[in-house]
TIVEX-655899 format. One record per residue (C-alpha): x, y, z; residue in three letters; residue number from 0. Coordinates in steps of 0.5 Angstrom, whole numbers, plus 500, padded with zeros to 3 digits. Example, Ala and Ser with C-alpha at 12.3 -4.5 7.8 and 13.67 -1.06 7.14 Angstrom:
2
((525 491 516) 'ALA' 0)
((527 498 514) 'SER' 1)
END
This chain:
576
((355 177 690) 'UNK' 0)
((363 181 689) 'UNK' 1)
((365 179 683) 'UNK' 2)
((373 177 685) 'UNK' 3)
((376 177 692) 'UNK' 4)
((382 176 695) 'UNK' 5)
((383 173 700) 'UNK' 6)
((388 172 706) 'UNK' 7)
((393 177 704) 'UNK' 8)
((398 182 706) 'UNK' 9)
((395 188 704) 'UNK' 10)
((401 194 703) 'UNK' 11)
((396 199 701) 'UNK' 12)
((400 204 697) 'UNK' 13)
((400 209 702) 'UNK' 14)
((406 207 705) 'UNK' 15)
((403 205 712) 'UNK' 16)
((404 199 715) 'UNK' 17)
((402 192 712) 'UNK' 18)
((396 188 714) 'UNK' 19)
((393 182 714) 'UNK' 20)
((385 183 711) 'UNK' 21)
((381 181 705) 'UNK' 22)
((379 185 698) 'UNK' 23)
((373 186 695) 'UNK' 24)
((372 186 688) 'UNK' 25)
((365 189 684) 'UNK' 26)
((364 192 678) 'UNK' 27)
((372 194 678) 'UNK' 28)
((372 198 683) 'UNK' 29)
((375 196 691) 'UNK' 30)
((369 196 695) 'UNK' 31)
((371 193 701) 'UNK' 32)
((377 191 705) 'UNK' 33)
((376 186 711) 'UNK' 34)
((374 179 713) 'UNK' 35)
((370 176 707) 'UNK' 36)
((368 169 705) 'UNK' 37)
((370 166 698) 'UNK' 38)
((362 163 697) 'UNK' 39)
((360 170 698) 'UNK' 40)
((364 172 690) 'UNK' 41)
((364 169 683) 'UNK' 42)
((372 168 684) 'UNK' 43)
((377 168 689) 'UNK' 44)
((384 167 689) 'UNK' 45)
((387 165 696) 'UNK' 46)
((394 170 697) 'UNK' 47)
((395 166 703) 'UNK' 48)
((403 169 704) 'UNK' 49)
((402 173 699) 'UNK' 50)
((403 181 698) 'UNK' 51)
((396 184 695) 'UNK' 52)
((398 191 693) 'UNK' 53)
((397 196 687) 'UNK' 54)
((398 195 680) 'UNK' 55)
((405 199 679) 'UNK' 56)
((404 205 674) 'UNK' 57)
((410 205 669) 'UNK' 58)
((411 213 667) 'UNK' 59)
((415 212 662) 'UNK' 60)
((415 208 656) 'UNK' 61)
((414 207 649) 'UNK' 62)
((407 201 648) 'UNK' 63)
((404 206 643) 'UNK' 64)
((406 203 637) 'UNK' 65)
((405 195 641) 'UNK' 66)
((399 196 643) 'UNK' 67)
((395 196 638) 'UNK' 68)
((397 190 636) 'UNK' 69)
((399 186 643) 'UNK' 70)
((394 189 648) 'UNK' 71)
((397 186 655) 'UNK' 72)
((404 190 655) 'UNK' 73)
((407 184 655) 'UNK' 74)
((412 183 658) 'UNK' 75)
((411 189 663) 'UNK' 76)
((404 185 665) 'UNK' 77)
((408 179 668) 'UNK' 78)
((410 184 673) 'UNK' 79)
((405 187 676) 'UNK' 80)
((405 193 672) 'UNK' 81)
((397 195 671) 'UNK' 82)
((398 202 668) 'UNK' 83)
((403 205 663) 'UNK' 84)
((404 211 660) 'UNK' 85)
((406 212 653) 'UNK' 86)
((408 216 647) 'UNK' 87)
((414 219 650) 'UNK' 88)
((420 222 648) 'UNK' 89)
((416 227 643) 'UNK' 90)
((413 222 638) 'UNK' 91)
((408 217 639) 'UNK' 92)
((402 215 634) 'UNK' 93)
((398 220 634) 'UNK' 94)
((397 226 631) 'UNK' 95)
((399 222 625) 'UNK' 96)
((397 223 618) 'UNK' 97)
((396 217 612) 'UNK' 98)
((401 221 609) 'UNK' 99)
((406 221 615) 'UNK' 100)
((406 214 617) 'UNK' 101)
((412 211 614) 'UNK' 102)
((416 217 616) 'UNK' 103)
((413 217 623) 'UNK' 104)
((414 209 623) 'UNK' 105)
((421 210 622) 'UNK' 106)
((423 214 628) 'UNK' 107)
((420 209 632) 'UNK' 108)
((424 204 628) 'UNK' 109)
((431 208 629) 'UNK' 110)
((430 212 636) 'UNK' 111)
((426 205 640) 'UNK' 112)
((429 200 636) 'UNK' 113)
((421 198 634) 'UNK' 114)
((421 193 628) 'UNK' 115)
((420 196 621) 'UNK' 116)
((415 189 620) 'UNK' 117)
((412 190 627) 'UNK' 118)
((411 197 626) 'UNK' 119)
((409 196 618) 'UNK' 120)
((403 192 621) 'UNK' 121)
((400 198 625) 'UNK' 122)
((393 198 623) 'UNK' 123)
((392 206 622) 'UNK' 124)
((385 208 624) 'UNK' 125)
((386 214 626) 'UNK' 126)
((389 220 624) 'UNK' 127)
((388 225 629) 'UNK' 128)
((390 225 636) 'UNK' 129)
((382 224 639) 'UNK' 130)
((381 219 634) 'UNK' 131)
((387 216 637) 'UNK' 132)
((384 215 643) 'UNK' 133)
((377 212 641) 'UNK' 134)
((380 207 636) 'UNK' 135)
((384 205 643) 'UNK' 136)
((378 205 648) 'UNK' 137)
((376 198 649) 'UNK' 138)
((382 195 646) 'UNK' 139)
((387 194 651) 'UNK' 140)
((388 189 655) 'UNK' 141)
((392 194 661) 'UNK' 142)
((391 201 662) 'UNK' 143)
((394 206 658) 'UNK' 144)
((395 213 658) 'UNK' 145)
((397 217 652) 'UNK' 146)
((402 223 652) 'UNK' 147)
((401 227 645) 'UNK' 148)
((407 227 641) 'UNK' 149)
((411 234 639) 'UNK' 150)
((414 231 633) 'UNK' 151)
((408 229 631) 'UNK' 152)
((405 236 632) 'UNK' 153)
((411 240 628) 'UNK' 154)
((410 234 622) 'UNK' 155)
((402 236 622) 'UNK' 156)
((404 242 621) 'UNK' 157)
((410 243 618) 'UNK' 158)
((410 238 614) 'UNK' 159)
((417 236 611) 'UNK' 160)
((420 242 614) 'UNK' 161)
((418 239 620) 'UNK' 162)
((425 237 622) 'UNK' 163)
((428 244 618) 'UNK' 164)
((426 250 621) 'UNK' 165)
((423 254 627) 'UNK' 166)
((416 255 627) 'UNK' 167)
((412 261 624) 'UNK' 168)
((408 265 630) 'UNK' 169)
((401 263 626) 'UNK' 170)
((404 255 626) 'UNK' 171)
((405 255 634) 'UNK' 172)
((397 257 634) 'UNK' 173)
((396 252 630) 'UNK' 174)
((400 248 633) 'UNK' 175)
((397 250 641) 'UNK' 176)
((390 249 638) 'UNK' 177)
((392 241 636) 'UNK' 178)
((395 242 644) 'UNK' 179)
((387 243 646) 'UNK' 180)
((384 239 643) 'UNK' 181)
((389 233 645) 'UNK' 182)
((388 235 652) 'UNK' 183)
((380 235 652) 'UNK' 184)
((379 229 649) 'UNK' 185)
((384 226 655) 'UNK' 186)
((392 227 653) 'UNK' 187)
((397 225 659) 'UNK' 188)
((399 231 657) 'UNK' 189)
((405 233 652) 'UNK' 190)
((412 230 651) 'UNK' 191)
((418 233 647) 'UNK' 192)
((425 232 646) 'UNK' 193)
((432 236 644) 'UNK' 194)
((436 230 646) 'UNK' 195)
((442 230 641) 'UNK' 196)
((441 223 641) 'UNK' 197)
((435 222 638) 'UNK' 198)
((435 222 630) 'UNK' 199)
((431 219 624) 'UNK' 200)
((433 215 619) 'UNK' 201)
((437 219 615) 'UNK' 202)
((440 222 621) 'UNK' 203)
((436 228 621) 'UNK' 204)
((434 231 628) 'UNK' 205)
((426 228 630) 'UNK' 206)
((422 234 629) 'UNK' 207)
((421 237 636) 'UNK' 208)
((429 238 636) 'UNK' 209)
((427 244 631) 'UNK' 210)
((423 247 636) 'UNK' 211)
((425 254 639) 'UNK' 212)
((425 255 646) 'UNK' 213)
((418 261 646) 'UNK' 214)
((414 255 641) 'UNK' 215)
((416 249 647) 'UNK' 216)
((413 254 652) 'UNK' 217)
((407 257 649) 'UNK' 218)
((405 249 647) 'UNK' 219)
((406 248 655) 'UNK' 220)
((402 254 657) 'UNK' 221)
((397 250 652) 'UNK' 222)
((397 244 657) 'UNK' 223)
((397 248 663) 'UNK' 224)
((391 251 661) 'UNK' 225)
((387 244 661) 'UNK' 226)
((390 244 669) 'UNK' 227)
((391 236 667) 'UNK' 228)
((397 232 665) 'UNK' 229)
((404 232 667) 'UNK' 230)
((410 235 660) 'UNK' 231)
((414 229 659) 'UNK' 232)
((421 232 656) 'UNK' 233)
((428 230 654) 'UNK' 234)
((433 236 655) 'UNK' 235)
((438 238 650) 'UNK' 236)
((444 237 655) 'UNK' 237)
((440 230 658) 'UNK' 238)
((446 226 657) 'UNK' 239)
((452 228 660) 'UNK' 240)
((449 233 666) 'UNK' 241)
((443 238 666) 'UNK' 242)
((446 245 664) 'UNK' 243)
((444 251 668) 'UNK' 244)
((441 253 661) 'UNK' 245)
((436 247 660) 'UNK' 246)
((434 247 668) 'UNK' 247)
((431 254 668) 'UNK' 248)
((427 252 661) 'UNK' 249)
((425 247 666) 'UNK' 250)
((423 251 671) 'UNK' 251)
((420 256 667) 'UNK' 252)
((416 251 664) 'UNK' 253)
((414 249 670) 'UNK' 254)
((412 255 672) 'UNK' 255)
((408 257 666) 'UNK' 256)
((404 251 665) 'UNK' 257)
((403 249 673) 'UNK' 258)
((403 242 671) 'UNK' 259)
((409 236 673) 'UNK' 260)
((415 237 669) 'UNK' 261)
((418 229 668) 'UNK' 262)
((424 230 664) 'UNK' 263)
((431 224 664) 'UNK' 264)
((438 225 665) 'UNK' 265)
((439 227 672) 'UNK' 266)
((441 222 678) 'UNK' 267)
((445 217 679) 'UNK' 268)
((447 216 672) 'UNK' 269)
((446 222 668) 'UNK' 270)
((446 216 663) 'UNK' 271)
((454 215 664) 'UNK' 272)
((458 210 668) 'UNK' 273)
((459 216 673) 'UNK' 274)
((455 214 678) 'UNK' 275)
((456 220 683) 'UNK' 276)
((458 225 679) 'UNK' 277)
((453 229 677) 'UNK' 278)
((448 228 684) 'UNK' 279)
((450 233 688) 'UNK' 280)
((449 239 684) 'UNK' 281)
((443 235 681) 'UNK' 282)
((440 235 689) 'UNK' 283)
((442 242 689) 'UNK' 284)
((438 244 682) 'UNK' 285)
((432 240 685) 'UNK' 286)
((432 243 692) 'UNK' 287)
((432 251 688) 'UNK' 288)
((426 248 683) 'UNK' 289)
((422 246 690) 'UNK' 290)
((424 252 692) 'UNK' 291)
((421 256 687) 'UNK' 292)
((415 252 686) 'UNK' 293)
((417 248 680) 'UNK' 294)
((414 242 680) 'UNK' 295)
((421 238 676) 'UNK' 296)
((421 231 677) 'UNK' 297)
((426 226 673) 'UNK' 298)
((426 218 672) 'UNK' 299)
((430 214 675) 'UNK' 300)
((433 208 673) 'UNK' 301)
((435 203 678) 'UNK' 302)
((436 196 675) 'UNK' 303)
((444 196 672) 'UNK' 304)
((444 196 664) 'UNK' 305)
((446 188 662) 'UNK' 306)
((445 188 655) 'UNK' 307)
((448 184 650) 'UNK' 308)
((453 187 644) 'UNK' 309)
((454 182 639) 'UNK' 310)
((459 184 633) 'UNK' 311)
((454 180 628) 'UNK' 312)
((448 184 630) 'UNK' 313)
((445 191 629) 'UNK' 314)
((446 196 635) 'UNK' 315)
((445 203 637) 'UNK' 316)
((450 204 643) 'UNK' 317)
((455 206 638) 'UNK' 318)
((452 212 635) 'UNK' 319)
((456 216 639) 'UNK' 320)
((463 213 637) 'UNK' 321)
((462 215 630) 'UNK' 322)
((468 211 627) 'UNK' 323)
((467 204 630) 'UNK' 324)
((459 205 629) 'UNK' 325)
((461 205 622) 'UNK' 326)
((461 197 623) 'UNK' 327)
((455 197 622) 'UNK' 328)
((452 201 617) 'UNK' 329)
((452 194 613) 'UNK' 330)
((450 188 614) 'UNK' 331)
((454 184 611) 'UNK' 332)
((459 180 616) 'UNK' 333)
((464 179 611) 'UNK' 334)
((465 186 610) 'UNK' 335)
((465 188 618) 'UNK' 336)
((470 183 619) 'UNK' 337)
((475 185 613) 'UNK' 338)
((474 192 616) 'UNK' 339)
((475 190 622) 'UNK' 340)
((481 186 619) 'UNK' 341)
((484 192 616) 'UNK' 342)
((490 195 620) 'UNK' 343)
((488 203 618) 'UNK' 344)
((481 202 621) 'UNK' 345)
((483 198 627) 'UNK' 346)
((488 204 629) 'UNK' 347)
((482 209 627) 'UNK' 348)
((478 205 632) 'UNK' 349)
((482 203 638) 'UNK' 350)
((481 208 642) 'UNK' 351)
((475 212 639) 'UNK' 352)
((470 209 645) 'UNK' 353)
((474 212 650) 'UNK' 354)
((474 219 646) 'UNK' 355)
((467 219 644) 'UNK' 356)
((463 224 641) 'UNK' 357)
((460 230 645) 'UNK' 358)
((459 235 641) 'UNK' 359)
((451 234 640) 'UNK' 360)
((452 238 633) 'UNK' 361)
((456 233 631) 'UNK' 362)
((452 228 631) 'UNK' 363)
((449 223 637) 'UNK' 364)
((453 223 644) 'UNK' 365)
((449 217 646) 'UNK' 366)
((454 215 651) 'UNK' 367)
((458 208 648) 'UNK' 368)
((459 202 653) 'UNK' 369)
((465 203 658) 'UNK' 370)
((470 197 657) 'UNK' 371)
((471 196 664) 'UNK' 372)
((463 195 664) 'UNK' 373)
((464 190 658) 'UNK' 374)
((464 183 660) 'UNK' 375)
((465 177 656) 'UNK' 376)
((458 173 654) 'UNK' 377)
((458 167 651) 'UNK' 378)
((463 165 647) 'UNK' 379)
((463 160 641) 'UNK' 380)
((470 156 641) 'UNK' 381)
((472 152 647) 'UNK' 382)
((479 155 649) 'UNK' 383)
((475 162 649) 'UNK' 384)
((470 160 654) 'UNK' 385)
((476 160 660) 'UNK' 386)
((474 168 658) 'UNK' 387)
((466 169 660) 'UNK' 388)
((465 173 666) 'UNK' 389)
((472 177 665) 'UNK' 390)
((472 185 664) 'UNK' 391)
((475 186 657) 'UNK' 392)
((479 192 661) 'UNK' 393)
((482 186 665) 'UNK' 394)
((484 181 659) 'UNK' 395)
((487 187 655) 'UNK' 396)
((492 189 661) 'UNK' 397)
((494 182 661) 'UNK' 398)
((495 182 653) 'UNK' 399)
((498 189 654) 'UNK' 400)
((494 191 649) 'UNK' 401)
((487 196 649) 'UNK' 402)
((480 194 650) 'UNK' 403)
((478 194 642) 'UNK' 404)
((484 190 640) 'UNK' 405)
((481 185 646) 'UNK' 406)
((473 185 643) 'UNK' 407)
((475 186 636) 'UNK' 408)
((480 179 636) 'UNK' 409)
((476 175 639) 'UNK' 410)
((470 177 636) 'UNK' 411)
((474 174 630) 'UNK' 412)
((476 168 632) 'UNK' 413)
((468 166 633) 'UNK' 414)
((465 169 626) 'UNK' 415)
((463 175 630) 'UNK' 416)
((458 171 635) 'UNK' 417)
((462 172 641) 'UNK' 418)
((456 175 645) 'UNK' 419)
((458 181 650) 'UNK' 420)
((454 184 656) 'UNK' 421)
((455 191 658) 'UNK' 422)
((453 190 665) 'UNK' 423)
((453 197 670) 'UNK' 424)
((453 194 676) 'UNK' 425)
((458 196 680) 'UNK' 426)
((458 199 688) 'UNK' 427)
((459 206 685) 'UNK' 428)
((453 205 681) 'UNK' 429)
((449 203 688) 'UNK' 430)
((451 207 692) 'UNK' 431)
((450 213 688) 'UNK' 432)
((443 210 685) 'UNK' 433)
((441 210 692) 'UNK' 434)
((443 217 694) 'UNK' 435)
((438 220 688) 'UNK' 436)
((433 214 689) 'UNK' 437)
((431 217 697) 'UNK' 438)
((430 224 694) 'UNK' 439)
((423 226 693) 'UNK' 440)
((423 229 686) 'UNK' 441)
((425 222 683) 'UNK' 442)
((421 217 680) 'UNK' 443)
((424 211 681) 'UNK' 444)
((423 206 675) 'UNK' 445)
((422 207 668) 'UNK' 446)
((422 200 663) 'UNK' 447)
((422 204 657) 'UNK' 448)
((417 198 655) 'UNK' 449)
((416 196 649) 'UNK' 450)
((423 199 647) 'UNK' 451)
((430 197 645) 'UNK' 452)
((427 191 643) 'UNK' 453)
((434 188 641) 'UNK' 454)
((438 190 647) 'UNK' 455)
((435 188 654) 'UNK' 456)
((427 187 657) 'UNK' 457)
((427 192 663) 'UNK' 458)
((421 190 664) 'UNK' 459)
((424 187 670) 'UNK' 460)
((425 193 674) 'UNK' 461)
((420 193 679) 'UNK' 462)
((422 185 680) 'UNK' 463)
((430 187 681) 'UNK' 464)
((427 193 686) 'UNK' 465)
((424 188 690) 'UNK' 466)
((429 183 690) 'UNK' 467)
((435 187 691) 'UNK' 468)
((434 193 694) 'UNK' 469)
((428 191 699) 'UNK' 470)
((430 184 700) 'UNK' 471)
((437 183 699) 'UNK' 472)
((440 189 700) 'UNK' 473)
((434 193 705) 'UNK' 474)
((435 200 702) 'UNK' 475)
((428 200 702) 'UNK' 476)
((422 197 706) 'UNK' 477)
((417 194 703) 'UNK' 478)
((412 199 704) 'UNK' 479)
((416 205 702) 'UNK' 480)
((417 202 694) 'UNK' 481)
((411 199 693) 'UNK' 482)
((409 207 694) 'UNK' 483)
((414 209 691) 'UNK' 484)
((412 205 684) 'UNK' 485)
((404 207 685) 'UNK' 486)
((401 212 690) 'UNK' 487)
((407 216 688) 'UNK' 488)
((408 216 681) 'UNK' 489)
((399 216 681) 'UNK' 490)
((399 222 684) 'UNK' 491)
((405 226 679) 'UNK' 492)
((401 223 673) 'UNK' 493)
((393 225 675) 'UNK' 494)
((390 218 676) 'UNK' 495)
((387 219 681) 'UNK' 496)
((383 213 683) 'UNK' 497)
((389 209 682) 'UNK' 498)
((395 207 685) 'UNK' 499)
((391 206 692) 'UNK' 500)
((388 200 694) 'UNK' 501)
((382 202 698) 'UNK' 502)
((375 202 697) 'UNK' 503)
((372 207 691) 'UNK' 504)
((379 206 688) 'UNK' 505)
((380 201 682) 'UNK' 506)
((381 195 683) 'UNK' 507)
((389 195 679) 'UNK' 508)
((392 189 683) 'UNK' 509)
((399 185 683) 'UNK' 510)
((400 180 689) 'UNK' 511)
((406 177 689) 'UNK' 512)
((411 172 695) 'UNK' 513)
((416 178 698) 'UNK' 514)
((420 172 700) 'UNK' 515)
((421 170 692) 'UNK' 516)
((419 175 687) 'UNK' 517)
((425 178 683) 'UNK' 518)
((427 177 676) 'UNK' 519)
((428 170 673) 'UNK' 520)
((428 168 665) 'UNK' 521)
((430 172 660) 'UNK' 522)
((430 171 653) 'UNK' 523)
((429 173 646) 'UNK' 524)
((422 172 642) 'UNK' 525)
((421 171 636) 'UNK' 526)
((413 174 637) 'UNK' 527)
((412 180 634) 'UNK' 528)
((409 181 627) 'UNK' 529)
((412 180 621) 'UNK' 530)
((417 175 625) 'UNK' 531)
((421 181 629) 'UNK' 532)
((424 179 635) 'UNK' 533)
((425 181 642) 'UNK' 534)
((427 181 649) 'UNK' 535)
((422 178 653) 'UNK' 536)
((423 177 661) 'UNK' 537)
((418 173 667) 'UNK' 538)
((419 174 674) 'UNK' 539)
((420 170 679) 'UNK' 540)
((414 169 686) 'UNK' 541)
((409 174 682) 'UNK' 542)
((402 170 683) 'UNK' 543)
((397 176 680) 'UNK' 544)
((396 182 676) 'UNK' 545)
((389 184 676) 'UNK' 546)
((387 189 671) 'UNK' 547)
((379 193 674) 'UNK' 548)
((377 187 677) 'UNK' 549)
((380 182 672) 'UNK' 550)
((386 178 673) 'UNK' 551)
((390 178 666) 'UNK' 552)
((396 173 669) 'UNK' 553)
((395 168 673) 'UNK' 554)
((401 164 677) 'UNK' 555)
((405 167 671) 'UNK' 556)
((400 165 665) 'UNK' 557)
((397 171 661) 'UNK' 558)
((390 168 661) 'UNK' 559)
((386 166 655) 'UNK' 560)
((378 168 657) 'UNK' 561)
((381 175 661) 'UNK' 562)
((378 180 655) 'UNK' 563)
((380 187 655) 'UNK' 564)
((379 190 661) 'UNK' 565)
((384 196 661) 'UNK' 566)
((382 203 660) 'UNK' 567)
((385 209 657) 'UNK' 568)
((387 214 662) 'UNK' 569)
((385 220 663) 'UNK' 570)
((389 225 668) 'UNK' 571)
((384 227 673) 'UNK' 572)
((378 223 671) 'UNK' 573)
((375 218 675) 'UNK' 574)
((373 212 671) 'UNK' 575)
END
C-alpha cells in the first residue's frame, strides 16, 4: 500500500519540461512512482482533478527562525504552497546565542524584522550553541526549514558587548572560523551577514556584523567553502541605493574564496528604490562579469509590489531613513505626534524631508521612505474624506497647491491620525524593469521575507501574486517556467538535493493548486501571536494542497489538526 496518492493531476514537475497528465505515488515521504495508479491501492488519496500537482515552493530568504519555535507550519507561507524556507537571514538568527545574550539578540529581531517583543520574550530558549539549535528544531516543525548561522550572533559569542564596537583581533576570527565549522558540520545552510546601514539594534547601534572587516568577512567565507556545502546569505553596504564596484568585487572574492553560491539583496528592478530601471543595466553588466569569472553571485528578486499600509496613529520603520519626520514616532502618544504635527516649525521641518532623505549610511539608516506619488489614500474615517481613497497624495497635493506632507499631515489630523494610507509600487515602470531582472539567470525570483514585518504587509502571497499576474494575467512567464523558477531552481542554488523535483526518490514536497484561479485573496491582521502580538496574515485563492514529506498540512485552504510535524530540518547536500 502507498501511503497517499494523487490523482488525475496535471504534473509540472519542476524541471520546466512540459505538463502532463499522471498520477503520484507517495511512501514513506518519498515519490516512488508517477503514472496510472488506483485510490484502493493507498491509505489516501486526493482527487486533483483540474488541478496542477507541483513541488513545494522553497522560499530562500526569510526570517521563521524565531516563529518557528512557537508556530510549526510557517504560517502564513504554508497556505501558499511553500514547503520549504530558509531561515536566520540578514546576519542574525537564534543561534548561536548565549543565556546571557538573549534579550539583546531578541531586540534585533524586534527592531530590524518587526518581530513582537511578546512574541519573542515567549521563545522557549533551549539551546545555546548553534548544533543544539538544530537538534532542539529536529522534529518539531511542521515545514522544512533550513538554518543559516548568523554573523551577529558569531561576533556576540565572541566579543561580547564590543561585538558591535570594534573589529575583531586575529585570535577572534579563529574563533570565530571555529564556530563556523562546527555550525556547518552539524548542517548549516551556510552563513549570513550584513553591512546594511539600515540595520540597526534597539539603541541605534550598527548590528554587530556591521562591525566586521572586510579580511574577518572572507576568512569566515572561506571557512564554509571549506564544508563545500551551503550558500553566504549577505546584505552589501551599499544594498540600497545600487551595488558599489567596491562591494561587488567583495562578492566576487567572496565567491571565489568560498566556491559556494553567494545570494545577496539589492540588485534588480528595484534596487529597493521606486526606480525601476535605473540600476538594471549595469546590474546585468555586473552579473555577466561575475559569470564570467566564475563567481557564483545571485540575488533576490522581488516580484510583488509594496502595498503596505502607513497609519500616522501606529509605529513604523519605513521612515528611519527621514530623520526628521521619524521623529513622529519615537513616542507613542497620539496627543503628542498630533501637536508636533500641529506645530508650524516642525511641519516646515518636515515638508520636504521625504523627498530629501538620508543617504549617507554614516548618518544613521538610508532605508529608503515611501515615495508620495506611490502613497495612496486608504481607508478614511470622516464621510467627506472618503471621496479621496484611491487618489495619490502627489494628486490632491497638486490641486491644493500645496506639498505632499501637508496633504498626509492634515488629513491624518482631520480623522485623530487613523487615516489609513497604502504605500503601493505598482506601476508600468516597476513591471517592465522587474520583468527585465526577473528572465536573468543570476535572479532568484520571490523572497517573502517570512515572518517579518509583521505590522507592515504579509508577502507571503508572492508565489500566489506570480501565478496570477505574471503567468495568468499578464503571460510573462508559462506555467512551467515559474514553478521552476520557485523550486528546481532555488533547490539547486541552496544544495537540497532531493527537493524541488517531483520524480521518483525525491521528497514527496508537494502544492496542488487550480492554474485557472489561484492568486492572492484575503489579507488581514491577526492577533495570534504570543503575548497578543499581531500580525499580517493573508490566504489564496485556488491552492488545494501542501503536502509536506508525504503528509498534506493544509487542505482546501485548512491547516490540518491530525497533520503532526512532518517537516525536516534541512541539511545542504543531505538526502534525508
Amino acid at each position: 500500500m502507498y501511503d497517499l496518492v494523487i490523482l488525475n493531476g496535471f504534473v509540472i514537475d519542476g524541471t520546466g519540461v512540459s505538463r502532463r497528465q499522471a498520477d503520484v505515488a507517495i511512501r514513506d515521504g518519498r515519490i516512488v512512482g508517477i503514472g496510472r495508479f488506483a485510490r484502493s491501492e493507498a491509505r489516501r488519496s486526493i482527487d486533483a482533478e483540474g488541478h496542477v500537482v507541483a513541488p513545494g515552493i522553497i522560499d530562500a530568504h526569510t526570517h521563521y527562525d524565531p516563529q518557528l519555535t512557537f508556530e510549526p507550519y510557517g504560517t502564513s507561507s504554508c497556505f501558499h504552497g511553500v514547503t520549504s524556507v530558509v531561515t536566520g537571514n540578514c546576519g542574525f538568527a537564534m543561534s548561536p546565542t548565549r543565556a546571557a545574550d538573549r534579550k539583546y539578540m531578541s531586540s534585533i529581531f524586534t527592531r530590524v524584522e518587526e518581530i513582537g517583543a511578546n512574541a519573542m520574550a515567549a521563545i522557549a530558549w533551549d539551546f545555546e550553541t548553534f548544533p543544539e539549535y538544530l537538534a532542539a528544531r529536529t522534529g518539531k516543525i511542521g515545514i522544512n526549514a533550513a538554518f543559516y548561522i548568523g554573523h551577529s550572533n558569531i561576533r556576540r559569542w565572541v566579543l561580547g558587548d564590543e561585538s558591535n564596537q570594534r573589529a575583531a583581533t586575529d585570535d577572534e576570527v579563529a574563533e570565530m572560523r571555529m564556530i563556523v565549522r562546527d555550525a556547518m558540520a552539524a548542517g548549516a545552510a551556510g552563513l549570513s551577514s550584513s553591512h546594511s546601514p539600515t540595520d540597526l539594534d534597539m539603541e541605534d547601534r550598527p548590528v554587530p556584523s556591521r562591525l566586521s572587516s572586510r579580511q574577518e568577512l572572507l576568512a569566515l567565507a572561506d571557512e564554509v567553502g571549506r564544508a563545500n556545502k551551503g550558500t553566504i546569505g549577505y546584505l552589501p553596504l551599499s544594498a540600497m541605493g545600487g551595488l558599489s564596484a567596491e562591494d561587488g568585487e567583495l562578492l566576487v572574492e567572496m565567491a571565489l574564496a568560498s566556491r559556494r553560491p553567494i545570494i545577496i539583496q539589492g540588485l534588480g528592478a528595484r534596487s529597493k528604490v521606486e526606480a525601476p530601471t535605473a540600476t538594471w543595466p549595469e546590474s546585468e553588466k555586473y552579473l555577466e562579469s561575475c559569470r564570467q569569472r566564475g563567481a557564483a553571485v545571485y540575488s533576490l528578486l522581488i516580484s510583488r509590489p509594496f502595498n503596505r499600509p502607513v497609519c500616522l496613529a501606529r509605529n513604523t520603520s519605513m521612515y528611519e531613513g527621514v530623520p526628521a519626520f521619524h521623529r513622529l514616532f519615537k513616542t507613542d502618544s497620539l496627543a503628542e505626534r498630533m501637536a508636533m504635527l500641529r506645530d508650524p516649525a516642525y511641519r516646515d521641518e518636515i515638508r520636504y524631508a521625504v523627498e530629501n532623505p538620508n543617504s549617507d549610511p554614516a548618518k544613521g539608516s538610508n532605508t529608503p521612505p515611501p515615495a508620495f506619488n506611490l502613497m495612496l489614500v486608504g481607508k478614511t474615517r470622516r464621510p467627506d474624506n472618503a471621496v479621496l481613497e484611491g487618489r495619490r497624495l502627489t494628486e490632491i497635493a497638486e490641486e491644493r497647491g500645496c506639498a505632499p506632507m501637508d496633504v498626509m499631515a492634515d488629513l491624518a489630523l482631520s480623522e485623530d491620525l487613523e487615516t489609513e494610507f497604502i504605500w503601493n509600487t505598482e506601476t508600468d515602470e516597476w513591471r517592465e524593469g522587474t520583468f527585465l531582472a526577473s528572465r536573468h539567470p543570476q535572479m532568484i525570483i520571490g523572497t517573502s521575507d517570512g515572518g517579518a514585518h509583521l505590522g507592515r504587509d504579509d508577502n507571503a502571497e508572492f508565489t500566489s501574486y506570480f501565478f496570477k499576474y505574471w503567468v495568468r494575467e499578464w503571460g510573462k512567464w508559462s506555467l512551467e517556467e515559474a514553478i521552476r523558477e520557485f523550486t528546481m531552481l532555488p533547490a539547486k542554488i541552496l544544495g537540497f538535493n532531493d527537493r524541488g523535483i517531483i520524480a521518483e526518490g525525491y521528497a514527496a514536497d508537494i502544492m496542488i493548486f487550480d492554474p485557472e484561479t489561484i492568486g492572492p485573496d484575503i489579507k488581514v491582521i491577526a492577533h495570534d501571536l504570543p503575548g497578543g502580538d499581531s500580525r499580517w496574515t493573508s490566504r489564496p485563492k485556488g491552492v488545494k494542497a501542501t503536502i509536506v514529506n508525504g503528509v498534506p498540512i493544509v487542505l482546501d485552504g485548512r491547516l490540518l489538526d491530525d497533520c503532526g510535524l512532518p517537516g525536516h530540518v534541512l541539511r545542504p547536500g543531505v538526502s534525508l
